[in-house]
NUTI-853329 format. One record per atom (N, C-alpha, C): residue number from 1; z, y, x. Coordinates in nm, 2 decimals. Example, Ala and Ser with C-alpha at 12.3 -4.5 7.8 and 13.67 -1.06 7.14 Angstrom:
BEGIN
<rec pos="1" zz="0.78" yy="-0.57" xx="1.32"/>
<rec pos="1" zz="0.78" yy="-0.45" xx="1.23"/>
<rec pos="1" zz="0.78" yy="-0.33" xx="1.32"/>
<rec pos="2" zz="0.71" yy="-0.22" xx="1.28"/>
<rec pos="2" zz="0.71" yy="-0.11" xx="1.37"/>
<rec pos="2" zz="0.79" yy="0.00" xx="1.29"/>
This chain:
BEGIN
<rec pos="1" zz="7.56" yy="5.60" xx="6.22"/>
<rec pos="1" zz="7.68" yy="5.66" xx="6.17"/>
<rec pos="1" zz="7.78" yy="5.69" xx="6.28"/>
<rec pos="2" zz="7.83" yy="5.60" xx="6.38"/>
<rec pos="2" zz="7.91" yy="5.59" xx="6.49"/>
<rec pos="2" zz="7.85" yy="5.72" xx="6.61"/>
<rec pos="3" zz="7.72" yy="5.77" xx="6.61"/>
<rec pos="3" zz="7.67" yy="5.83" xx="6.67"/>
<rec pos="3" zz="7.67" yy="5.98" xx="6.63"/>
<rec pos="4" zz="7.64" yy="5.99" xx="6.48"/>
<rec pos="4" zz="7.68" yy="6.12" xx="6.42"/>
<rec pos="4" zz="7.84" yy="6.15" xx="6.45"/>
<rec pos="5" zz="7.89" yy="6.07" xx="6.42"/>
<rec pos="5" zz="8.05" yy="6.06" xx="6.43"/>
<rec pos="5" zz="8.11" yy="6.16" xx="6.56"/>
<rec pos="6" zz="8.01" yy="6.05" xx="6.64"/>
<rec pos="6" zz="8.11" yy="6.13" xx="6.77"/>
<rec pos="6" zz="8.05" yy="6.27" xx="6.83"/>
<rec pos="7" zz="7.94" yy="6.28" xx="6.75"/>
<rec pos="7" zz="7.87" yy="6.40" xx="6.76"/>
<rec pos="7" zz="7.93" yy="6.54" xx="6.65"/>
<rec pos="8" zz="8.03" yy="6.49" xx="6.58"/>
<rec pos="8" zz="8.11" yy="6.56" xx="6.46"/>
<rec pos="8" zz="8.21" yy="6.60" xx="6.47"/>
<rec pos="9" zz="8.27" yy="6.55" xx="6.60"/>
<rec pos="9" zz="8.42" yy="6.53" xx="6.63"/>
<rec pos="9" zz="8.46" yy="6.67" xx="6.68"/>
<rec pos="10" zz="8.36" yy="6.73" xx="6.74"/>
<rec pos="10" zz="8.47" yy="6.86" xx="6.85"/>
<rec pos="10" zz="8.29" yy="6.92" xx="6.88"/>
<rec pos="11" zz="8.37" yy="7.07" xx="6.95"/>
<rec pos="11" zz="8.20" yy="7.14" xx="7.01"/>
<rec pos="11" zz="8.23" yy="7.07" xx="7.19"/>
<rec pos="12" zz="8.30" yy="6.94" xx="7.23"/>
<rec pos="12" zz="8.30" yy="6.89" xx="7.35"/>
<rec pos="12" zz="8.26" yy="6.78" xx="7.37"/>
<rec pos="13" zz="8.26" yy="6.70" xx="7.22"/>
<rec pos="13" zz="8.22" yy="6.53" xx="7.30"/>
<rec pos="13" zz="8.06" yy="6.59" xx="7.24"/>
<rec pos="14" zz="8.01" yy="6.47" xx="7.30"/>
<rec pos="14" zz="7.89" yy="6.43" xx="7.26"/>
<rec pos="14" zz="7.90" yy="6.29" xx="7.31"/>
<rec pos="15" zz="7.77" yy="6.24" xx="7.24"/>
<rec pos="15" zz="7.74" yy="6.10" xx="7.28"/>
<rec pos="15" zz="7.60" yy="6.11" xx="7.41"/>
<rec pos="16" zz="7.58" yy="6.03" xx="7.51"/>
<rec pos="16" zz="7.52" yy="6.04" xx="7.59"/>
<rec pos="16" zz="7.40" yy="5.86" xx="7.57"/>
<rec pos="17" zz="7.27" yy="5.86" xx="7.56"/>
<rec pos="17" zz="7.22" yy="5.76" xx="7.55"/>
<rec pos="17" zz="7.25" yy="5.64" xx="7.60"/>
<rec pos="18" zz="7.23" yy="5.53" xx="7.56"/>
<rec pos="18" zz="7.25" yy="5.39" xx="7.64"/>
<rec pos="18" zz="7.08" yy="5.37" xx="7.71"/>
<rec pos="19" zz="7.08" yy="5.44" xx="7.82"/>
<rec pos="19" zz="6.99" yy="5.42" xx="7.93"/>
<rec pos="19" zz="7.05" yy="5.45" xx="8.08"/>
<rec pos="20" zz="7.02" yy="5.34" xx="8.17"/>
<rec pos="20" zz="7.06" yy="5.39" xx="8.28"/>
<rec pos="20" zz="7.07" yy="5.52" xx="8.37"/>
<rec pos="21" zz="6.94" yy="5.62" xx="8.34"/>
<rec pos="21" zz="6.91" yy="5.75" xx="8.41"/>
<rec pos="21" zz="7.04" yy="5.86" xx="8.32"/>
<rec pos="22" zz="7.03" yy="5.86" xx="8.16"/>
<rec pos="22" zz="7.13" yy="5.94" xx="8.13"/>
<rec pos="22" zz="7.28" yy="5.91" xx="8.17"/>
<rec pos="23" zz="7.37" yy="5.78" xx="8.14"/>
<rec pos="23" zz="7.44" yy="5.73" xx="8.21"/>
<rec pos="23" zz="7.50" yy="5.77" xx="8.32"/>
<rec pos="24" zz="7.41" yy="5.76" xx="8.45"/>
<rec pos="24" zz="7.44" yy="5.83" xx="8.55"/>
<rec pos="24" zz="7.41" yy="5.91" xx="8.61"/>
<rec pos="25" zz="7.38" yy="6.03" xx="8.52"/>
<rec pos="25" zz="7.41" yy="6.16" xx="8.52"/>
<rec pos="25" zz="7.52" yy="6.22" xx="8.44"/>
<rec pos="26" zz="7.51" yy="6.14" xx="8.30"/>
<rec pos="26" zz="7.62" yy="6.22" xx="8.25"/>
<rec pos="26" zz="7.73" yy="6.21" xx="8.23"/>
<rec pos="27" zz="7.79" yy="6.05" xx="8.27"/>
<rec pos="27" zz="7.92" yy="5.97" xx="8.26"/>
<rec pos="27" zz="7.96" yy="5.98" xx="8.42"/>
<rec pos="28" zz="8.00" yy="6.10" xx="8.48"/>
<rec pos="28" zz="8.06" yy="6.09" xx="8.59"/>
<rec pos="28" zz="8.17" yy="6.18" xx="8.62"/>
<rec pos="29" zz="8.29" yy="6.16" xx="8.66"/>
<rec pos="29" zz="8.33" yy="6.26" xx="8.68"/>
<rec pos="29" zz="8.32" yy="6.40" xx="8.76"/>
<rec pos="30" zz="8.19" yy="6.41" xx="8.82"/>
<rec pos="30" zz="8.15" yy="6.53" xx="8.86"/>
<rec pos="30" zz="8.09" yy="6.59" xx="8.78"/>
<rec pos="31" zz="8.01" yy="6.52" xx="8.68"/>
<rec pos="31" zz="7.95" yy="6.61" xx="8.62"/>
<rec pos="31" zz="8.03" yy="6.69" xx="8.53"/>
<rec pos="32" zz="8.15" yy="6.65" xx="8.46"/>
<rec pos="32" zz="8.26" yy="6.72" xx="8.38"/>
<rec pos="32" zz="8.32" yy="6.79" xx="8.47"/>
<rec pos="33" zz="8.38" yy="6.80" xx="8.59"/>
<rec pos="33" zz="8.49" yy="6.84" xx="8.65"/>
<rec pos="33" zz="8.48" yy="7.01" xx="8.64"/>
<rec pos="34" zz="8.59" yy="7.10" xx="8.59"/>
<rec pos="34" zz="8.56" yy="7.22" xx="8.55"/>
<rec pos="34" zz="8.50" yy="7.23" xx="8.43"/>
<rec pos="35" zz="8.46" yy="7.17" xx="8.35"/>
<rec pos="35" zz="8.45" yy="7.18" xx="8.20"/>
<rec pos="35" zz="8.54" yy="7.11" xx="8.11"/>
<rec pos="36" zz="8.52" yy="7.16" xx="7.97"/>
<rec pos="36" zz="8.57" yy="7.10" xx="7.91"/>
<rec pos="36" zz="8.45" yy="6.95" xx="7.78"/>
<rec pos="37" zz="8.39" yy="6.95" xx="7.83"/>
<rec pos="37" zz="8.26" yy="6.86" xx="7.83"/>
<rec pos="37" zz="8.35" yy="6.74" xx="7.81"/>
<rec pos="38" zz="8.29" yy="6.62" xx="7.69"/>
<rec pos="38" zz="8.38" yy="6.49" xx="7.69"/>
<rec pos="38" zz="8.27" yy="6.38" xx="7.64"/>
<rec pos="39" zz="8.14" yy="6.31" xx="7.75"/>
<rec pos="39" zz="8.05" yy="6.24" xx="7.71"/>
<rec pos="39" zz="8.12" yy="6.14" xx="7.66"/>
<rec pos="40" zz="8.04" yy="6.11" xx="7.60"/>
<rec pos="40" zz="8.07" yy="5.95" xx="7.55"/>
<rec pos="40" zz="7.95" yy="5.85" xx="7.56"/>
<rec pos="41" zz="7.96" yy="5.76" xx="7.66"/>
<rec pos="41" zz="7.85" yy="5.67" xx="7.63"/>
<rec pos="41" zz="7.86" yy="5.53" xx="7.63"/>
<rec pos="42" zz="7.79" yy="5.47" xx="7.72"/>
<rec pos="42" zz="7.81" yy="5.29" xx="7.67"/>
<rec pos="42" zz="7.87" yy="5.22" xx="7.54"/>
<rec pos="43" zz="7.75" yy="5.28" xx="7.44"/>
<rec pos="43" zz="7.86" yy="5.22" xx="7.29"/>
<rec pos="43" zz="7.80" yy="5.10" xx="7.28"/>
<rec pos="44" zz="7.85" yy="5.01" xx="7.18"/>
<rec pos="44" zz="7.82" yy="4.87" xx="7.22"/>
<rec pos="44" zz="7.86" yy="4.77" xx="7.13"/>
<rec pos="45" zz="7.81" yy="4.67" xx="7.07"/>
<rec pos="45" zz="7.94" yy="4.57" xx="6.97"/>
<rec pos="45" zz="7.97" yy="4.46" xx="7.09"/>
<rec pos="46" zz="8.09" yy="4.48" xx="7.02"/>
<rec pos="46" zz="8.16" yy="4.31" xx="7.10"/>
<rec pos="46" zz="8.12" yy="4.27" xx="7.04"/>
<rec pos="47" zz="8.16" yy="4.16" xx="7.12"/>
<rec pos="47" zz="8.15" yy="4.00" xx="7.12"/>
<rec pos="47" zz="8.23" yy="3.95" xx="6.98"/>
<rec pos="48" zz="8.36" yy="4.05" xx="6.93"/>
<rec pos="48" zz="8.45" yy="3.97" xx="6.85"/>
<rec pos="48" zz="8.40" yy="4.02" xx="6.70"/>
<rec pos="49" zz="8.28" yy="4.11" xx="6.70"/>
<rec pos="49" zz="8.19" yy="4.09" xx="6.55"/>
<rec pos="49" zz="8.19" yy="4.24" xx="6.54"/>
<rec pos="50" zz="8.09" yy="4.26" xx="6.43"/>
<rec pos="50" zz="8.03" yy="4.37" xx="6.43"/>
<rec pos="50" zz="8.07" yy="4.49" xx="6.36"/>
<rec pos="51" zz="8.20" yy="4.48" xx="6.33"/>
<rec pos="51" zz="8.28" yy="4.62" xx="6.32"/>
<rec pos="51" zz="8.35" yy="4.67" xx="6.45"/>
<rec pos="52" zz="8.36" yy="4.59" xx="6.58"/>
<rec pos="52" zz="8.37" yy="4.63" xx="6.63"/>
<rec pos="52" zz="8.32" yy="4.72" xx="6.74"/>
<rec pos="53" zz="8.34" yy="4.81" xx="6.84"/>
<rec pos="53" zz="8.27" yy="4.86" xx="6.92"/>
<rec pos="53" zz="8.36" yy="4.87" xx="7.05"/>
<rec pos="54" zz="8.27" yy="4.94" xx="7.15"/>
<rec pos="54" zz="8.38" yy="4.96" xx="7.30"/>
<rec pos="54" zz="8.24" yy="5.09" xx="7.36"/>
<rec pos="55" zz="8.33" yy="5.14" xx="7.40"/>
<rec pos="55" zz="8.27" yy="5.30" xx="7.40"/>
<rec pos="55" zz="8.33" yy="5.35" xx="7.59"/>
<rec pos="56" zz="8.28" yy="5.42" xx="7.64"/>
<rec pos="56" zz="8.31" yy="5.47" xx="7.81"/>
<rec pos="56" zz="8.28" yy="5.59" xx="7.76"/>
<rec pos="57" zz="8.42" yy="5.69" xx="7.79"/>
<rec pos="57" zz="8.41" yy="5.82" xx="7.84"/>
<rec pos="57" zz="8.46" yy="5.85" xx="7.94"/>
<rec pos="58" zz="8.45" yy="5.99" xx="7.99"/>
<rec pos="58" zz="8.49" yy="6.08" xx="8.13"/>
<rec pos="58" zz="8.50" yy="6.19" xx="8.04"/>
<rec pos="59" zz="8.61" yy="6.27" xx="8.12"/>
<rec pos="59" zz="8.69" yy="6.41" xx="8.08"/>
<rec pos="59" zz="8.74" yy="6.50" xx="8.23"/>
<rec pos="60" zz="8.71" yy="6.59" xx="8.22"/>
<rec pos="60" zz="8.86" yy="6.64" xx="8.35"/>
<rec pos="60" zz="8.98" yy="6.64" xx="8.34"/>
<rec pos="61" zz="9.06" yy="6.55" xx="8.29"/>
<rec pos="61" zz="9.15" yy="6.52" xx="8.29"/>
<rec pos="61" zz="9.28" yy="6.61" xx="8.34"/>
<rec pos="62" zz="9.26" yy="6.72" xx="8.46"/>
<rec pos="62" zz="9.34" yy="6.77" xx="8.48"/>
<rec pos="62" zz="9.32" yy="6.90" xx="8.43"/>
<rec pos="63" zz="9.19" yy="6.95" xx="8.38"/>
<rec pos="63" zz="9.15" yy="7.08" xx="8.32"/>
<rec pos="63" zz="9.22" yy="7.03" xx="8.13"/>
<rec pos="64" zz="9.18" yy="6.93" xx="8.08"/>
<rec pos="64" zz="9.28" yy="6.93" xx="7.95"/>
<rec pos="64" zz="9.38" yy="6.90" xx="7.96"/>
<rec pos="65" zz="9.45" yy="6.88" xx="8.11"/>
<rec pos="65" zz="9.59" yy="6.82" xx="8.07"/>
<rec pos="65" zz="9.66" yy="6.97" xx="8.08"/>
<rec pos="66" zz="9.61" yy="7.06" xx="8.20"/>
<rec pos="66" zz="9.61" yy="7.26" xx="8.18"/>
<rec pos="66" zz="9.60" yy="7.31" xx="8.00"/>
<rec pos="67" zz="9.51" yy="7.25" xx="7.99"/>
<rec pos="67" zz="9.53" yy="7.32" xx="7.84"/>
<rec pos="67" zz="9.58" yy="7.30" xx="7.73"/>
<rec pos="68" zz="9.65" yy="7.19" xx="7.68"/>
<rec pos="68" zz="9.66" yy="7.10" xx="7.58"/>
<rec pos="68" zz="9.82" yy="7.14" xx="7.54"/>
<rec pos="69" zz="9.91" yy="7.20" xx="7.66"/>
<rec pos="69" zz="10.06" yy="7.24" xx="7.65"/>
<rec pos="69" zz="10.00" yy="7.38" xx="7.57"/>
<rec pos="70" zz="9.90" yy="7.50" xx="7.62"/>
<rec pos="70" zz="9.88" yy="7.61" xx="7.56"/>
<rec pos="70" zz="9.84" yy="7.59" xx="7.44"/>
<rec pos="71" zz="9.76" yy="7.51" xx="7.37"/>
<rec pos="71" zz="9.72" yy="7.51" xx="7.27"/>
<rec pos="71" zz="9.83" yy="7.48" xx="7.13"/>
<rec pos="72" zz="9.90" yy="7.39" xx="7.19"/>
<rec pos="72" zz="10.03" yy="7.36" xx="7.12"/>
<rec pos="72" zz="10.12" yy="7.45" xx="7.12"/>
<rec pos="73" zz="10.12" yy="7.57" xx="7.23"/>
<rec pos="73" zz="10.29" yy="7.65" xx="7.22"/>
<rec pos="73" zz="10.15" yy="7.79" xx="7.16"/>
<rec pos="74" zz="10.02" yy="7.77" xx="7.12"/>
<rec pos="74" zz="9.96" yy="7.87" xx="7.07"/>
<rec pos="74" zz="10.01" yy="7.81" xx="6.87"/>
<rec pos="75" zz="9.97" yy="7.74" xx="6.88"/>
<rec pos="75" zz="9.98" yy="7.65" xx="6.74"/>
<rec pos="75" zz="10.14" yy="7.66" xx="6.71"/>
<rec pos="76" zz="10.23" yy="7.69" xx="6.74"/>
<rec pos="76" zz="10.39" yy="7.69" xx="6.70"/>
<rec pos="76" zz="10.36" yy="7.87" xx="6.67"/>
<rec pos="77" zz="10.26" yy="7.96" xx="6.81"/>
<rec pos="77" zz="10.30" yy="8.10" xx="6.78"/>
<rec pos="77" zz="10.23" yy="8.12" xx="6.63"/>
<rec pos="78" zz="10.12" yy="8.08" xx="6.60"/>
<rec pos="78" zz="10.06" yy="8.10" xx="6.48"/>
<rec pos="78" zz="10.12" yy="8.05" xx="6.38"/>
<rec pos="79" zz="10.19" yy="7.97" xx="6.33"/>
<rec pos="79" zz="10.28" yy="7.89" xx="6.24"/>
<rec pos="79" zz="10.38" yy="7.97" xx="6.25"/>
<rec pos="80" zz="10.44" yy="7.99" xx="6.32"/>
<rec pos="80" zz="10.55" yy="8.11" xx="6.30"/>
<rec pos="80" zz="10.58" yy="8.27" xx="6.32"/>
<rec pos="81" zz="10.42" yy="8.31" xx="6.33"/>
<rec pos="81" zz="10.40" yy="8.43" xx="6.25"/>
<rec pos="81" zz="10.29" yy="8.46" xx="6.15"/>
<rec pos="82" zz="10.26" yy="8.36" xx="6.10"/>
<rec pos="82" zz="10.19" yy="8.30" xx="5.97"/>
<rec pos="82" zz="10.22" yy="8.33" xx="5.88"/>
């Protein structure tokens, strides 16, 4: 379920296997840099019981932090000529 989930979420995250070869290929920040790409991998239960989880992602951080102000002053232009 946790797997479809994050595979549901957006056309950017995906979940990336719990093996070491996919891992470190796809949880790096070079591999995202210039995309808008948002792996998610290392999913995992804690220790503190089995609803819980703990999850590792990588983003470019400075490519969504460029777009995240336009999407919002796009989202006020649509709402107010809506």
């Amino acid at each position: 379920d946790i797997e479809a989930a994050i595979g549901a979420q957006n056309d950017w995250a995906y979940l990336v296997a719990n093996n070491k070869e996919e891992t470190l290929q796809e949880l790096t920040p070079a591999r995202v840099t210039g995309t808008m790409d948002i792996p998610v991998g290392r999913v995992r239960k804690m220790n503190l019981g089995d609803r819980y989880l703990s999850a590792f992602s990588v983003g470019d951080q400075l490519l969504w932090g460029a777009v995240e102000p336009v999407r919002r002053m796009l989202k006020i232009v649509l709402e107010f000529i809506g």
